[in-house]
C-alpha positions, -999 to 999 in steps of 0.1 A, spaced: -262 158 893 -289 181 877 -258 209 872 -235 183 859 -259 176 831 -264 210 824 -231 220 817 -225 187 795 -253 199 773 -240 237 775 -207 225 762 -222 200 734 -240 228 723 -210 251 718 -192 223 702 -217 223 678 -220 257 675 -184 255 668 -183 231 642 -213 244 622 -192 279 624 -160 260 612 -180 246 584 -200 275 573 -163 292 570 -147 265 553 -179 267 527 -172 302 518 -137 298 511 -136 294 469 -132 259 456 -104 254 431 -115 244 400 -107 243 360 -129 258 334 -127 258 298 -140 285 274 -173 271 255 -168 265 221 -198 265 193 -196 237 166 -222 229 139 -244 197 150 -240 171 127 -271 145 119 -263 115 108 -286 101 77 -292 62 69 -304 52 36 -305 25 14 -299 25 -23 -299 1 -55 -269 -4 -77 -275 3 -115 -248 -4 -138 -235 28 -158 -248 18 -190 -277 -11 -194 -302 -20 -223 -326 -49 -226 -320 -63 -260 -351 -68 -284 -344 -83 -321 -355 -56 -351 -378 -83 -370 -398 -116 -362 -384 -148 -373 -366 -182 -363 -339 -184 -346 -312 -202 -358 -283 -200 -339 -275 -182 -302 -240 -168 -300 -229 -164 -264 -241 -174 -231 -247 -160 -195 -221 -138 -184 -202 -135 -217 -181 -100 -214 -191 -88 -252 -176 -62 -274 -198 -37 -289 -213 -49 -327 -207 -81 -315 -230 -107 -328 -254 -121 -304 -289 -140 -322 -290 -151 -356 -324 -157 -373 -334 -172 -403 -321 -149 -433 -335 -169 -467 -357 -145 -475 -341 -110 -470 -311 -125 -489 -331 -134 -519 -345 -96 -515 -308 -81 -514 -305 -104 -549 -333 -91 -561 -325 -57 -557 -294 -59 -574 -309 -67 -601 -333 -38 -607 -304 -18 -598 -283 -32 -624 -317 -34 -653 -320 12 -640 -282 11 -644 -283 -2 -678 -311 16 -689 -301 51 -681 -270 41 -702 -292 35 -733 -311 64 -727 -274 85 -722 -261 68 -756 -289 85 -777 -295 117 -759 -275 134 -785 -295 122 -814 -330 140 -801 -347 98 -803 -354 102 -766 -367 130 -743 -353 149 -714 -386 133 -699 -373 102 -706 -341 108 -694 -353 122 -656 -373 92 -658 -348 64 -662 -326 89 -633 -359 86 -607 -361 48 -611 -325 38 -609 -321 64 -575 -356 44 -564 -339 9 -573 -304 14 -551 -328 30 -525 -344 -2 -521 -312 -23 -522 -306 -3 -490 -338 -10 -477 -333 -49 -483 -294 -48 -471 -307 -34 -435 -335 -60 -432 -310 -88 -441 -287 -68 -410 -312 -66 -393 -315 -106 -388 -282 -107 -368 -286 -94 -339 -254 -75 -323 -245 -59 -288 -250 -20 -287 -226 -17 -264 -198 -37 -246 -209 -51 -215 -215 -85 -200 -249 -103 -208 -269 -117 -191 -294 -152 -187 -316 -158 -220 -344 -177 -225 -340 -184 -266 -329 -211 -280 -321 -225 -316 -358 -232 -337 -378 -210 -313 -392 -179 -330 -388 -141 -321 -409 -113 -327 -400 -74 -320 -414 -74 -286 -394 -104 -272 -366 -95 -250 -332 -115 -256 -314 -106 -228 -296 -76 -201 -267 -63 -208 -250 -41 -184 -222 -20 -190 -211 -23 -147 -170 -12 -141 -189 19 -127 -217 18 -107 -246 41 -100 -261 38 -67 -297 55 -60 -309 58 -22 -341 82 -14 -330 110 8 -355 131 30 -363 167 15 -349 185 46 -313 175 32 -322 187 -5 -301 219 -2 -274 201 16 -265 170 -10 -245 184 -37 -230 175 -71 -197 161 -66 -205 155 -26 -189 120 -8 -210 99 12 -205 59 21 -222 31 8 -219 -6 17 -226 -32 2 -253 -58 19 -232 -87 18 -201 -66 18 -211 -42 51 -177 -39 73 -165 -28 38 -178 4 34 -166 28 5 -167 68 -8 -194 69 -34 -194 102 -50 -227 121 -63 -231 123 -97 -271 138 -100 -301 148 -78 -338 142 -91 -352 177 -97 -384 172 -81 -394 160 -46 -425 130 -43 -455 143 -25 -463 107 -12 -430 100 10 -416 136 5 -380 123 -7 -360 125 -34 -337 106 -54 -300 110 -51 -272 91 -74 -239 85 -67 -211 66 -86 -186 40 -78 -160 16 -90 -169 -12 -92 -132 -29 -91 -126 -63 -93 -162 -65 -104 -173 -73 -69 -208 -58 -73 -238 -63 -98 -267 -43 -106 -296 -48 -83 -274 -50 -52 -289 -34 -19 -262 -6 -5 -264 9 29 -259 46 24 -247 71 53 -237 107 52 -242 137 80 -254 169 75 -247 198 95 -276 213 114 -277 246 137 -246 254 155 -245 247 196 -221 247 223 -193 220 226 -185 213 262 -163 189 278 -185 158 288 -172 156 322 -187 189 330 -222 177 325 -234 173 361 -270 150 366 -297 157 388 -330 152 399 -343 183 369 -322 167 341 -286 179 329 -267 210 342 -235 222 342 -216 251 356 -206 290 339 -180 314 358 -199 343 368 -177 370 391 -160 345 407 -186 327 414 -200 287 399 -238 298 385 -259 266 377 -270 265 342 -296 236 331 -290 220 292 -302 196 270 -275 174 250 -284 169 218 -253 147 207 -216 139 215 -191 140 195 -148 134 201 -151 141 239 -177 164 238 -211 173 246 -230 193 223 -259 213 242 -289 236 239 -286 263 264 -285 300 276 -248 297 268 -231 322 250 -196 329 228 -170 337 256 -186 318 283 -162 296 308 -177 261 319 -161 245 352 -150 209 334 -130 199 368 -143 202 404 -181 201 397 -189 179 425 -175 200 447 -196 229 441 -233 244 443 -249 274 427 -237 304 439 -202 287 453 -175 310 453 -147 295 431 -111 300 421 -96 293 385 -68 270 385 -50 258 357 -51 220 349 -24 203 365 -2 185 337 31 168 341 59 173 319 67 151 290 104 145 297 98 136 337 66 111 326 92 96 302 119 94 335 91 80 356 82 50 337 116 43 322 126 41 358 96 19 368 104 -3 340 143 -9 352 125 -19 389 109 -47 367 133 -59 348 158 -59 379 132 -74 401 127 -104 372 
């Protein structure tokens, strides 16, 4: 019984032996597997901001002189041509001043006549004469004067635009400082977002980025950049970017909040195929063909992009990563290249026109 059981466990022991032999043999036979060359692309950062809509052209109105006002000529949201009147106030008295200077116009007017009439006749000096010029040049200089201030009592757009809200009303009186309303000139709009001061050399005059619109934002559109601020602020260490858009339709107004995005491209790194990122217990890792042979390289993946991983690593231009068989493999495995299998166009075509006949006949 004893030699029975002896030569049971001799031959479970070369069994073993055998199939540890038939595995270490099948291990060092290369694995078949498909590698790609790396590729090196610039990183790209994406960049959130948001900015404030400006129209083109805006101006908060002021009158030119205190006084009553005695009529208002438009109301909120008026669209209004440029010159267009907008406030009158009271106008008595600059009137009567425009009448009154007339008249000392007309009195230098006729005087310099009298004075021309008997210049010949030596009655009247060239004194005389320069004097009666001066005060009729001094007399239409203040009908000017008084012709502006009576202008100056209507008060007209400087631009056209629409206006906005008002607070005057007919028999309230204006001074100088009191604002009338906003008027905004807004079938362009600027839109001005902070950007960070490590993208000051990378936004550029004439540059696209996207903007949407708050309650616009699965409508986003190209805004393009018009101007950079020239300086940087020390306190949040941005600066202050403008770009332009139509405003068609009139959809937006001044004062709007726009979400602004754009990327900037950062170093350059390697581009692999995502599926050749293997995960362990040390991080990432994938694989680089080294004489035949699968060498384990550790990386970090800084983003993905399309299908790819981009990476920081010891990788280098010409370098082959394995992107198919990877779980088959350890460091050091010897490998073979294969080329990915891919079936041709015209039998896929055959293969499910065929497979679509089966269902139609089997409906």
């Amino acid at each position: 019984m004893a030699a029975i059981k002896r030569s049971l466990g001799l031959l479970g022991a070369i069994l073993l032996a055998s199939c540890a032999s038939e595995k270490e043999g099948r291990s060092d036979e290369p694995v078949p597997v498909v590698a790609e060359t790396v590729r090196f692309l610039p990183d790209q950062t994406e960049v959130e901001a948001i900015g404030t809509a400006r129209a083109m052209t805006s101006a908060e109105i002021y009158p030119e002189s205190a006084g009553r006002v005695t009529r208002v000529m438009f109301s909120a949201g008026d669209f209004v041509r440029s010159g267009q009147p907008l406030l009158q106030l009271d106008e008595r008295q600059e009137r009567l001043a425009v009448d009154a200077a007339r008249v000392q116009v007309l009195e230098a007017e006729q005087l310099l006549g009298r004075y021309r009439r008997i210049e010949d006749t030596g009655a009247i000096s060239e004194s005389q004469i320069e004097a009666g010029e001066t005060a009729l040049a001094s007399a239409r200089v203040a009908l000017r004067q008084a012709q502006a201030e009576l202008a100056d009592r209507v008060i007209r757009a400087p631009f056209s635009g629409h206006i906005g809200l008002t607070d005057i009303d007919p028999g309230g009186r204006v001074s100088d400082a009191t604002p009338i309303a906003q008027i905004d000139q807004r079938s362009r709009l600027y839109i001005d977002f902070p950007a960070p001061e490590e993208v000051f050399t990378t936004l550029r005059e004439g540059q696209v980025v996207q903007v949407a619109a708050f309650s616009d934002p699965d409508n986003p559109i190209d805004a393009r950049i018009v101007s950079t601020d020239s300086r940087v602020a020390s306190d949040s260490r941005n600066f202050i970017v403008r770009a332009a858009i139509a405003n068609s339709g009139d959809r937006f107004r001044p004062g709007m909040s726009f979400r602004v995005t754009f990327t900037r491209d950062d170093v350059t790194r390697a581009a692999v195929a995502e599926e050749a990122i293997v995960w362990g217990g040390e991080g990432s890792h994938l694989f680089v063909v080294r004489e035949g042979e699968a060498t384990r390289m550790p990386v970090t993946i800084t983003s993905r992009r399309d299908g790819l991983a981009l990476v920081d690593g010891a990788l280098k231009a010409g370098d082959r990563v394995i992107v198919e068989g990877v779980q088959k493999i350890r460091d050091g495995q010897a490998i073979r290249l294969v080329r990915p299998v891919v079936a041709p166009k015209a039998d896929v075509e055959l293969r499910e026109t065929a497979e679509a006949g089966d269902d139609n006949d089997g409906g």
